[in-house]
C-alpha positions, 0 to 999 in steps of 0.5 A: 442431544448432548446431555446423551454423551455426559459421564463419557469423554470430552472428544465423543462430546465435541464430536457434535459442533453444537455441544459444549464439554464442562470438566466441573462435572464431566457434563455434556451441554447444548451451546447456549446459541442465544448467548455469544459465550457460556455463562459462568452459572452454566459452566466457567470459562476455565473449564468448558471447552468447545470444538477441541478439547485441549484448549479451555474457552478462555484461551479459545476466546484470548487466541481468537482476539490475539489473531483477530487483533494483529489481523487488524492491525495487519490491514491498518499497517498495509492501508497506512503504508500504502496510503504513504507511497501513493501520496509518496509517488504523486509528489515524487512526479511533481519533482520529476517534471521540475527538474525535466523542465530545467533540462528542457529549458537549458537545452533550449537556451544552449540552442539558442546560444549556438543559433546566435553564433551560427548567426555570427559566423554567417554573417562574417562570412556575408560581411567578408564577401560583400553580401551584407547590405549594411556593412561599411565596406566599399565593395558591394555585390554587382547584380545584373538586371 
């Protein structure tokens, strides 16, 4: 029982994780498991200490929340922040394929472009030589049957 290390010392009191100290009256307590924090008429906050006796509950209480809340607020940033870069990326792809599309599609009109003038040169060739059946020259090719 706690009420055995009363009128003693603070760290034999926390020895035992279900005892409460008060320095009001030096007092060794059960926890009051039943309630989440002591109550005022039990022992004030200033003045109970648990699980250490060189930090009072109420700073306890405020370092827990302080490290409870930038916890939080931690995971809020990194949800955020990658919620952002995955939207982020999927409009960065969509920025890719257009302009690989661009590229594709100057490509294929500069083959083209030099398809056709292959053509060209083919068939100046053909025309020089008599090989093209539509040209106005008076020569035509002689075939043997």
């Amino acid at each position: 029982a706690c009420s055995e290390f009363s009128q003693r010392s603070c760290e034999e009191c926390l020895k035992n994780v279900s005892c409460l100290w008060c320095y009001t009256n030096n007092t060794c307590i059960d926890y009051p498991v039943r309630s989440i924090l002591p109550p005022s008429s039990l022992c004030s906050l200033s003045n109970a200490r648990w699980g250490v006796c060189w930090i009072n509950f109420e700073a306890l209480i405020i370092a827990i929340a302080v490290v409870a809340g930038l916890i939080l607020v931690s995971i809020a940033v990194c949800c955020c922040y990658c919620c952002y870069c995955r939207r982020r990326s999927r409009s960065r792809p969509d920025e890719e394929e257009e302009r690989l599309a661009r590229k594709r599609e100057e490509r294929r009109l500069q083959s083209l472009q030099r398809k056709h003038e292959r053509k060209l040169k083919h068939d100046e060739i053909r025309k020089k030589y008599g090989l093209l059946q539509d040209s106005d020259n008076p020569y035509s090719r002689f075939e043997n049957e």
